[in-house]
Backbone bond lengths (Angstrom), bond angles and torsions (degrees), N, CA, C in turn:
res aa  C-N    CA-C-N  psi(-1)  N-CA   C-N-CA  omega(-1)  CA-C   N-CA-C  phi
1 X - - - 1.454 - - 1.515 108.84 -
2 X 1.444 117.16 144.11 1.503 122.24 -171.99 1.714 115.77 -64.12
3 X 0.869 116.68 168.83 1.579 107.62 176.17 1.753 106.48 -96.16
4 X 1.477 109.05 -10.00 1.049 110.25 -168.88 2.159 96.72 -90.65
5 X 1.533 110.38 14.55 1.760 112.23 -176.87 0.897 84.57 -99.28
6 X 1.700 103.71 -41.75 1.615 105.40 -158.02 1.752 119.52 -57.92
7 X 1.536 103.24 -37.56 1.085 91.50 -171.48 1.545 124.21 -95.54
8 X 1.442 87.78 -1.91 1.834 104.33 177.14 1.784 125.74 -43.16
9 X 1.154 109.10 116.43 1.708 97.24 -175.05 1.403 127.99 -46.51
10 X 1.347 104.13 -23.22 1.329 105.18 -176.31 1.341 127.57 -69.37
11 X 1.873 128.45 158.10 1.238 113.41 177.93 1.208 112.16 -55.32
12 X 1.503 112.37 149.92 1.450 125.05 158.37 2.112 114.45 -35.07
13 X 1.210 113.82 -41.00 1.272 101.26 -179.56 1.223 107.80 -86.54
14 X 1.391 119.07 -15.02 1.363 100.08 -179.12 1.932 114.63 -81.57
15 X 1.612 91.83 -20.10 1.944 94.37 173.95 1.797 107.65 -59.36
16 X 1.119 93.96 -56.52 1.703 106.69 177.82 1.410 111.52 -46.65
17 X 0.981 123.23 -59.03 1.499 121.23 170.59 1.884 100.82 -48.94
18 X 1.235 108.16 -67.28 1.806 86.49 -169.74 1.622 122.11 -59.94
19 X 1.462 93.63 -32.11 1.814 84.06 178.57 1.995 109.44 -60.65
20 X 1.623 120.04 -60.01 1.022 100.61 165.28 2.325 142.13 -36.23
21 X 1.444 79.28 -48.06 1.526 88.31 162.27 1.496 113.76 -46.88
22 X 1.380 97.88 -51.24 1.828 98.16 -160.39 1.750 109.19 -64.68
23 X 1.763 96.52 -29.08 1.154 107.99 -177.02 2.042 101.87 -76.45
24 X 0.269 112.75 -51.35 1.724 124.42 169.86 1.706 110.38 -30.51
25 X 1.477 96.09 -61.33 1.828 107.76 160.84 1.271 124.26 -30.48
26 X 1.095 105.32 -67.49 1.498 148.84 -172.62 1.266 114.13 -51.06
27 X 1.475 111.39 -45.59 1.714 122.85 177.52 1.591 91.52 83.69
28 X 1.520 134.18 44.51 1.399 116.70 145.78 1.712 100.96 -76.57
29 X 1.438 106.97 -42.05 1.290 87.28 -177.87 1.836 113.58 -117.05
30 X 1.378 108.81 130.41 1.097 110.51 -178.10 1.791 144.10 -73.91
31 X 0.889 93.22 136.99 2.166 82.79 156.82 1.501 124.73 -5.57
32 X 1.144 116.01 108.57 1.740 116.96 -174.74 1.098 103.79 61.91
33 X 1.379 146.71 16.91 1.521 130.91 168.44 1.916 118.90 -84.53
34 X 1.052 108.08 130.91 1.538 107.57 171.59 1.455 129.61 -71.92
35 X 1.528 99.38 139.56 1.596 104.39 -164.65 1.520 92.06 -114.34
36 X 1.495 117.69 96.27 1.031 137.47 156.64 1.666 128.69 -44.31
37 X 1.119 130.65 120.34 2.013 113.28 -160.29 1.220 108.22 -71.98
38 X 1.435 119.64 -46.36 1.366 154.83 167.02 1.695 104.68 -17.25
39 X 1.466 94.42 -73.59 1.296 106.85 -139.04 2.002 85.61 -98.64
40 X 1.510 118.38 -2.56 1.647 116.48 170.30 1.394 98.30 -101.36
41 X 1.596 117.80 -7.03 1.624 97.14 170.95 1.695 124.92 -90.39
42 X 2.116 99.84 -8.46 0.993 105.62 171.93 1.756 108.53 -76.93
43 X 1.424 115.47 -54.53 1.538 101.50 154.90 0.806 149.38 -11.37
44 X 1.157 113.60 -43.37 1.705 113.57 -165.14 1.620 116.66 -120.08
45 X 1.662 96.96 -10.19 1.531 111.36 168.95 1.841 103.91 109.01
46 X 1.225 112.56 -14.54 1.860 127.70 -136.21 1.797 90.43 -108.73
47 X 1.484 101.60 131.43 1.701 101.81 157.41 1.535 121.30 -57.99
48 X 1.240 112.34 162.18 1.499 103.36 -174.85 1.575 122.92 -87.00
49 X 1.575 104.35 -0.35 1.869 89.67 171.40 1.272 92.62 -60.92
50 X 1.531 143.96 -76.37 1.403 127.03 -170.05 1.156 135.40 -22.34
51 X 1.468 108.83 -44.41 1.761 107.07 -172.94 1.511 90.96 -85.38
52 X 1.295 143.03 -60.37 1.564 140.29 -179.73 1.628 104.25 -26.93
53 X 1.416 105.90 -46.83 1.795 106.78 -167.14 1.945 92.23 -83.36
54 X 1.263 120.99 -39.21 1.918 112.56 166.12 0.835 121.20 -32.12
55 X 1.640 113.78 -50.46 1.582 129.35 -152.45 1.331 124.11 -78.43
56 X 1.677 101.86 -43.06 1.551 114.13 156.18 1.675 115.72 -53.85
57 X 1.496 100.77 -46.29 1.761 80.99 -169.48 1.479 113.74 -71.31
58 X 1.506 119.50 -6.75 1.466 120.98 -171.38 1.270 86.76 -87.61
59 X 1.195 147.36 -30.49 1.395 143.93 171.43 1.274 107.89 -51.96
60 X 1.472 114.97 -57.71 1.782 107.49 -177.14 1.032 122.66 -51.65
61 X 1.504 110.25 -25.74 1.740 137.71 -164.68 1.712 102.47 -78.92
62 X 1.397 115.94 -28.51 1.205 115.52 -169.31 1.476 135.42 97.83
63 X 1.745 92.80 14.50 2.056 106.51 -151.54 1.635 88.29 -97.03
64 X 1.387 109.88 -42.84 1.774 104.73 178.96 1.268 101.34 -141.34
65 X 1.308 116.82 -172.98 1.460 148.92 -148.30 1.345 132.49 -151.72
66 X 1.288 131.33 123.41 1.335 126.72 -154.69 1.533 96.59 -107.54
67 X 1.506 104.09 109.79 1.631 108.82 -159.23 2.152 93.04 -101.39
68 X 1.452 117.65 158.53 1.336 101.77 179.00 1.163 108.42 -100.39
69 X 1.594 118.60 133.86 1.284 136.16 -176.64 1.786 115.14 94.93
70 X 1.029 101.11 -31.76 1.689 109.04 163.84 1.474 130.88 -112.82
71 X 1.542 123.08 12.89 1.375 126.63 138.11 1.519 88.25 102.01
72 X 1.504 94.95 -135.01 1.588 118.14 -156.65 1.880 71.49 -101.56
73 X 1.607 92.91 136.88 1.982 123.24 155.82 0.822 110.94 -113.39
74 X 1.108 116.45 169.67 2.092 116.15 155.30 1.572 90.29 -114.10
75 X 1.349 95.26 143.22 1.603 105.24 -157.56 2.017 92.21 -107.94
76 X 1.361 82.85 144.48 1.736 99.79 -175.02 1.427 98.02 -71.54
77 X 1.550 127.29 134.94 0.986 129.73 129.12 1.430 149.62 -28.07
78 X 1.103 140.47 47.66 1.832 155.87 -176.33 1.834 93.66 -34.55
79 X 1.265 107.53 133.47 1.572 109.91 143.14 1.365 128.28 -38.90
80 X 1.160 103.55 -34.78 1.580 93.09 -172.81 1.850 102.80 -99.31
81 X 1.103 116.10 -27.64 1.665 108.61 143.37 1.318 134.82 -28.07
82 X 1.386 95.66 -54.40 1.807 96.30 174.21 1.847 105.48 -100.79
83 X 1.389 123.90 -24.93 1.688 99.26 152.45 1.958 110.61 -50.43
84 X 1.039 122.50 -48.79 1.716 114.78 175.69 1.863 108.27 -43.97
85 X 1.660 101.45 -62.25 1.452 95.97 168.70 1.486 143.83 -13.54
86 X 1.859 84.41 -83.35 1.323 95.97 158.90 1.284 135.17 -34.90
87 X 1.568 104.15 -60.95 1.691 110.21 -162.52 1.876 112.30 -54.01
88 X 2.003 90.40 -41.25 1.591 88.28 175.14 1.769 124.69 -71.06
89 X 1.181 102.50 -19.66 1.788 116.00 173.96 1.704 99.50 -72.07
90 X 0.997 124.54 -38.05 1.421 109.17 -174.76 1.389 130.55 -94.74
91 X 1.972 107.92 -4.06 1.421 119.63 153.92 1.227 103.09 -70.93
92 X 1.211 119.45 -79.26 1.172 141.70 173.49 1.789 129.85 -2.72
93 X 1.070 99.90 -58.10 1.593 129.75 147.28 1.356 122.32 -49.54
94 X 1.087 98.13 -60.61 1.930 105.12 -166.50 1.362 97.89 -86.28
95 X 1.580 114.80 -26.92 2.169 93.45 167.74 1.612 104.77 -80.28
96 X 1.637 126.23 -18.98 1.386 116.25 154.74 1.461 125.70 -33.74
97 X 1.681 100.12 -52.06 1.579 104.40 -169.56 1.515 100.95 -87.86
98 X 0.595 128.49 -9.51 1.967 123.27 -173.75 1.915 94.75 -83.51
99 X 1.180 87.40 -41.82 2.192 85.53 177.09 1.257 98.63 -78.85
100 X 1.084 142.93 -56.15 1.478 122.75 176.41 1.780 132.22 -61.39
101 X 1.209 95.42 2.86 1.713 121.39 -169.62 1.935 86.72 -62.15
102 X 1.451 109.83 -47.94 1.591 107.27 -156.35 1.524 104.02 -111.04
103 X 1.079 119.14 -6.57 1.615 128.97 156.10 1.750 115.85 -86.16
104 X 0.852 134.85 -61.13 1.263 112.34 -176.70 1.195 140.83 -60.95
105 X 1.794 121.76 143.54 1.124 108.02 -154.11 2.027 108.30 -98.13
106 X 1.165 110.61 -159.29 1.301 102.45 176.16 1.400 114.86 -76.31
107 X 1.281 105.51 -40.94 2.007 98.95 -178.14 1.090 108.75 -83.77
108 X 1.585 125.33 16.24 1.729 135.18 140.06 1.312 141.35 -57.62
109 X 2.153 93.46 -40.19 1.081 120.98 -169.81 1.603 105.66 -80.36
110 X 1.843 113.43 -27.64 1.340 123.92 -146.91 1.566 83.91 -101.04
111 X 1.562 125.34 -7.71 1.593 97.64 171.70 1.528 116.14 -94.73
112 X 1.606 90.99 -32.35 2.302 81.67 164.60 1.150 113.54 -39.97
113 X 1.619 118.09 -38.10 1.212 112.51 -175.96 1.098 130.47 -73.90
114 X 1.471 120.11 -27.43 1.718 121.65 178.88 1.617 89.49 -98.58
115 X 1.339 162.39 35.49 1.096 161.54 175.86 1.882 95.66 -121.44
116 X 1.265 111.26 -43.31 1.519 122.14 176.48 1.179 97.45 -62.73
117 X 1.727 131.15 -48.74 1.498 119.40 -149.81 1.204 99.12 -64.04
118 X 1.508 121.20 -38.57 1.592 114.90 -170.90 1.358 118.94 -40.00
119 X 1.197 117.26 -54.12 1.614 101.18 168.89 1.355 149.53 -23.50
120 X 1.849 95.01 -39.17 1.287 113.60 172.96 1.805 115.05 -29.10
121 X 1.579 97.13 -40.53 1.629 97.96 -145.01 1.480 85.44 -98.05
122 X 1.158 131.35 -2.96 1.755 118.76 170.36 1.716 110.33 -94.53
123 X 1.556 111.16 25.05 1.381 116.34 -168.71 1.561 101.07 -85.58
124 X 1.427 124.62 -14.54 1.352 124.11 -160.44 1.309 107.23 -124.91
125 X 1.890 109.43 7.50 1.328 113.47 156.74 1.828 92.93 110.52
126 X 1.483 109.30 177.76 1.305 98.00 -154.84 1.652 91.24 -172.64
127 X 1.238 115.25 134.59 1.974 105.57 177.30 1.848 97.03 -82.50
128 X 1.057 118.12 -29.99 1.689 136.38 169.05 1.286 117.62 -88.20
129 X 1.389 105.79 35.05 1.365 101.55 -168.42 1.742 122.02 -70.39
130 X 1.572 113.12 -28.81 1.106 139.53 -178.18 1.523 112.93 -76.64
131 X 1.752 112.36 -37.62 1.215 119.87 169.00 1.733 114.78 -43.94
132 X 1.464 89.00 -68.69 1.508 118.82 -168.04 1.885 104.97 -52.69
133 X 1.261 88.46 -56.96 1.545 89.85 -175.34 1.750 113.78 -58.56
134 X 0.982 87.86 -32.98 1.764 82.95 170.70 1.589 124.45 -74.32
135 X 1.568 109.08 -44.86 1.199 112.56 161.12 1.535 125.02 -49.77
136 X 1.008 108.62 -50.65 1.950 97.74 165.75 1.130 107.45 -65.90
137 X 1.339 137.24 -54.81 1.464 138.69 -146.49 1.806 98.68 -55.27
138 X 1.492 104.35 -47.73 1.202 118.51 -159.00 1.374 114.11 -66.91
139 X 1.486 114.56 -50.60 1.694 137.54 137.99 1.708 126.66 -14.89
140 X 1.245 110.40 -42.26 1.210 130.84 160.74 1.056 107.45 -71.80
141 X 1.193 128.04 -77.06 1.753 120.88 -140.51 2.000 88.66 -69.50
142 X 1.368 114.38 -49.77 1.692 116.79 -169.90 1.528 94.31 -62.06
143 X 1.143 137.11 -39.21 1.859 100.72 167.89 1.000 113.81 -74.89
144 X 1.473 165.28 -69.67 1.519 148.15 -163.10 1.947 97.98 -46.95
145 X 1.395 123.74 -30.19 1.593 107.61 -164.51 1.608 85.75 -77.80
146 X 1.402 138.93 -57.24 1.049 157.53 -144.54 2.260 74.87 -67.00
147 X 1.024 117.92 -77.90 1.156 122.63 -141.51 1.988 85.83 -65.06
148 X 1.210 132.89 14.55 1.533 136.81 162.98 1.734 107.82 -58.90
149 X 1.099 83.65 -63.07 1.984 113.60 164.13 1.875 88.94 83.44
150 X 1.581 105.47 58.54 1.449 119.58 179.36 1.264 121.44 -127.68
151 X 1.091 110.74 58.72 1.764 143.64 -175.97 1.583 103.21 -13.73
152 X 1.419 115.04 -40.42 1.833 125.93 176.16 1.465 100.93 -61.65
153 X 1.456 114.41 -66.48 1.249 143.45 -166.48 1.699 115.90 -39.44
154 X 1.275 94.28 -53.27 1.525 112.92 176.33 1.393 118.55 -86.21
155 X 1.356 118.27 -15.23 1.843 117.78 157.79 1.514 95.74 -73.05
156 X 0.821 108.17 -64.62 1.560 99.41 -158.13 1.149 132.51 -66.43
157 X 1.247 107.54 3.72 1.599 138.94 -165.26 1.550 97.43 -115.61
158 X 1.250 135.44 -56.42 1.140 130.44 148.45 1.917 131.49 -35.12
159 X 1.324 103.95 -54.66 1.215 109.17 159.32 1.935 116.00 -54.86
160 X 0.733 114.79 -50.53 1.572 117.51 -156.96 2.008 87.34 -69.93
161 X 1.327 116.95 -54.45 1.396 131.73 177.85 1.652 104.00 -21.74
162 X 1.355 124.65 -61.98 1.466 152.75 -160.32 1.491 101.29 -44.91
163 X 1.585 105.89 -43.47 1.261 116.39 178.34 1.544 123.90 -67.09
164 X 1.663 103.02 -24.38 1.667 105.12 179.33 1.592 98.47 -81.53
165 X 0.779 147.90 -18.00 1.267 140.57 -172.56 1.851 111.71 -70.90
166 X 1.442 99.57 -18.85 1.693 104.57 161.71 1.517 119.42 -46.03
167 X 1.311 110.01 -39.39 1.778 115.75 -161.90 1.286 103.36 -132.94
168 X 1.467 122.08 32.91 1.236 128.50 171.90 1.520 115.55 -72.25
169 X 1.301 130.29 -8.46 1.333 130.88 149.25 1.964 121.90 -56.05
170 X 1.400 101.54 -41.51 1.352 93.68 171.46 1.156 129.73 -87.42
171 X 1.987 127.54 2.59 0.929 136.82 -135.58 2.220 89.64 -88.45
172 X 1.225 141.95 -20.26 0.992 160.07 -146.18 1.714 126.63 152.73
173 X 1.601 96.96 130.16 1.582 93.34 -175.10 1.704 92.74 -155.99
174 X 1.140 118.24 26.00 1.691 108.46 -163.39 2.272 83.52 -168.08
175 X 1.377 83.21 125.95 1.342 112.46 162.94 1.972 119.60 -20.46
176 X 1.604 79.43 -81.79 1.786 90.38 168.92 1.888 108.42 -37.14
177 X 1.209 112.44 -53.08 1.632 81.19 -168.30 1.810 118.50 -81.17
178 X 1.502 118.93 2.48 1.359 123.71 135.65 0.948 126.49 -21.24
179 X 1.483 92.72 -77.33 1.678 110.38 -172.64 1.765 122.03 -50.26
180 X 1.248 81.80 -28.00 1.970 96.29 -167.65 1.736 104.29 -91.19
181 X 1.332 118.69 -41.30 1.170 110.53 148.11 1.431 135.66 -50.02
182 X 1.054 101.13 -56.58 1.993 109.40 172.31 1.823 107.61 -38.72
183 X 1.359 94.34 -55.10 1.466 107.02 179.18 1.574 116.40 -58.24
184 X 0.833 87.73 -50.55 2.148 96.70 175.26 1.313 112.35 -67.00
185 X 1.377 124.89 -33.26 1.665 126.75 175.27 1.574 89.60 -57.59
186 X 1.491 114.08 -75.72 1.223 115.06 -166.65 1.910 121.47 -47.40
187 X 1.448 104.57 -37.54 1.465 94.43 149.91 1.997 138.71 -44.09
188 X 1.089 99.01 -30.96 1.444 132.45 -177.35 1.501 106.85 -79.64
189 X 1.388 105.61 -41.94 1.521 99.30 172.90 1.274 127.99 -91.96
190 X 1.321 101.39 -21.47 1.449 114.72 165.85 1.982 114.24 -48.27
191 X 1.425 91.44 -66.93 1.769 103.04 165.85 1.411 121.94 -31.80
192 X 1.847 111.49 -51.13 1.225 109.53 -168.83 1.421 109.84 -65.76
193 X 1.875 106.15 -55.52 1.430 108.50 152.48 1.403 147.21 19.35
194 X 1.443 86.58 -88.99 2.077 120.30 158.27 1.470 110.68 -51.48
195 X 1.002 117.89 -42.33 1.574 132.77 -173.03 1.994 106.36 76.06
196 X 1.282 106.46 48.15 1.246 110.21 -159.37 2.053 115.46 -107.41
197 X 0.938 85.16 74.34 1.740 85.15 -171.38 0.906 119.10 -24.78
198 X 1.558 143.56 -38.27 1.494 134.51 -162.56 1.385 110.86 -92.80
199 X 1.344 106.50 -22.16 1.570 139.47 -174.68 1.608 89.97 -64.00
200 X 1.264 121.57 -92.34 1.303 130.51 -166.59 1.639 112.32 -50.04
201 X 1.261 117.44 -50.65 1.133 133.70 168.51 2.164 110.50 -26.29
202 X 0.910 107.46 -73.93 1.751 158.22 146.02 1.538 97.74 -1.94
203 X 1.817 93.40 -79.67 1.804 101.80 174.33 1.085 124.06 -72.02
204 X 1.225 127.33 -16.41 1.923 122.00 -172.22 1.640 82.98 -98.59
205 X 1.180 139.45 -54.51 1.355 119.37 161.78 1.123 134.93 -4.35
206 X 1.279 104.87 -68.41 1.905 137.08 -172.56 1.460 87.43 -55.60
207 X 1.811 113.56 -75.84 0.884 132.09 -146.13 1.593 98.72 -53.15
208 X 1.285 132.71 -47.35 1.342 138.53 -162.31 1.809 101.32 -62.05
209 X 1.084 107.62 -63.67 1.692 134.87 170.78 1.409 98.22 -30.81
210 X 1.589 123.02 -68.06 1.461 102.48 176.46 1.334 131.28 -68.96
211 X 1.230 97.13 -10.45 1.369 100.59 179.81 1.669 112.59 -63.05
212 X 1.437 107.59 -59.33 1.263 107.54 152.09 1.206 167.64 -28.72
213 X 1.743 81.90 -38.95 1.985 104.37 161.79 1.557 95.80 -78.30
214 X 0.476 123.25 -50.44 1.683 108.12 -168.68 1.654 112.81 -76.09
215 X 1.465 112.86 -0.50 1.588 96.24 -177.75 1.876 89.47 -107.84
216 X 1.062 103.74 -10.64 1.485 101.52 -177.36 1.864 111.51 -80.76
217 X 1.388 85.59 -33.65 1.713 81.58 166.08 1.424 124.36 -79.39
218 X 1.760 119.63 -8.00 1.315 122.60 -169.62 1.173 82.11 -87.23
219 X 1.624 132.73 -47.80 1.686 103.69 -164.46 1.421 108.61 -85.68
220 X 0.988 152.91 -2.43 1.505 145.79 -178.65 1.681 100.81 -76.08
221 X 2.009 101.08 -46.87 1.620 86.49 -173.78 1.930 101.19 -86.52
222 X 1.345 116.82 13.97 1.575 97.50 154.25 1.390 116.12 -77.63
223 X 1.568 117.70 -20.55 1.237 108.18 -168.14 1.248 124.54 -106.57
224 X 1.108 122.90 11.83 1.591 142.80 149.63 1.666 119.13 -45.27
């Protein structure tokens, strides 16, 4: 085990849970595959009350599944799993931004905005393009939720998040949906701007929704 787990504040089950997670991301371990305790405590260095107490919370999380007779899976992702996703990420969100509509201040408003500009420079394409775009994207959306100042809101919004990081390969790989994002932030800021609740509410909505149409068409035409 790294020295850098070791020294991590967090509980021990909660490290175990992210390294498996991360590994889960990642595709070391796959779709319907079994996560043996045994043989992840030889992995990871760790006795197995830890990974047993991981495994459940990645269960709450939605990462695997306690199937009968074959234990802990990591449970496949369904389309209509992540249409559920979505739909709750994009209420979820947009009542974020409607509470932050009358709390945030202007040098709040002016970092969506220099957090948006970054995009600019992935307009002409990028070998990290997927990196990058996520790194702002992600940057963005957690200050307007953060600037809600809804302590519930933002766990659970954080939690539910954990799960997009499964298909974060399809999330962007082509210019155009930059562009359409860039554009929709700036819709978003426009709203906050206005100070217009239904407005903002409205666009991070939208914004979430397309996001969706277009990742839903990336995996259908992977699976052709």
């Amino acid at each position: 085990m790294s020295s850098n787990m070791l020294l991590d504040s967090k509980p021990l089950r909660e490290r175990i849970a992210d390294r498996i997670r991360a590994d889960i991301v990642k595709g070391i371990f796959s779709d319907g595959e079994r996560l043996i305790e045994p043989k992840l405590a030889e992995i990871y260095g760790i006795s197995r009350t830890p990974i047993r107490e991981a495994l459940r919370q990645l269960e709450s999380e939605g990462f695997i599944e306690i199937v009968p007779r074959k234990g802990a899976v990591v449970k496949e992702l369904t389309i209509r799993d992540i249409d559920n996703l979505y739909a709750i990420k994009a209420n979820l969100e947009g009542l974020a931004a409607r509470q932050a509509v009358n709390l945030i201040s202007d040098k709040e408003i002016e970092r969506l905005v220099n957090v948006n500009e970054k995009f600019i420079s992935l307009f002409k394409g990028s070998e990290n393009i997927v990196e990058e775009y996520l790194k702002y994207n992600i940057s963005f959306h957690n200050l307007f939720i953060k600037y809600s100042q809804n302590d519930k809101l933002i766990e659970i919004l954080e939690g539910l998040n954990k799960n997009f990081q499964r298909f974060r390969s399809f999330l962007v790989s082509k210019v155009d949906r930059v562009r359409e994002a860039y554009m929709e932030h700036n819709r978003i800021i426009e709203a906050f701007k206005d100070r217009d609740p239904e407005k903002v509410e409205k666009a991070v909505r939208n914004h979430i929704e397309s996001g969706w149409n277009y990742l839903r068409a990336k995996i259908q035409g992977a699976k052709k």
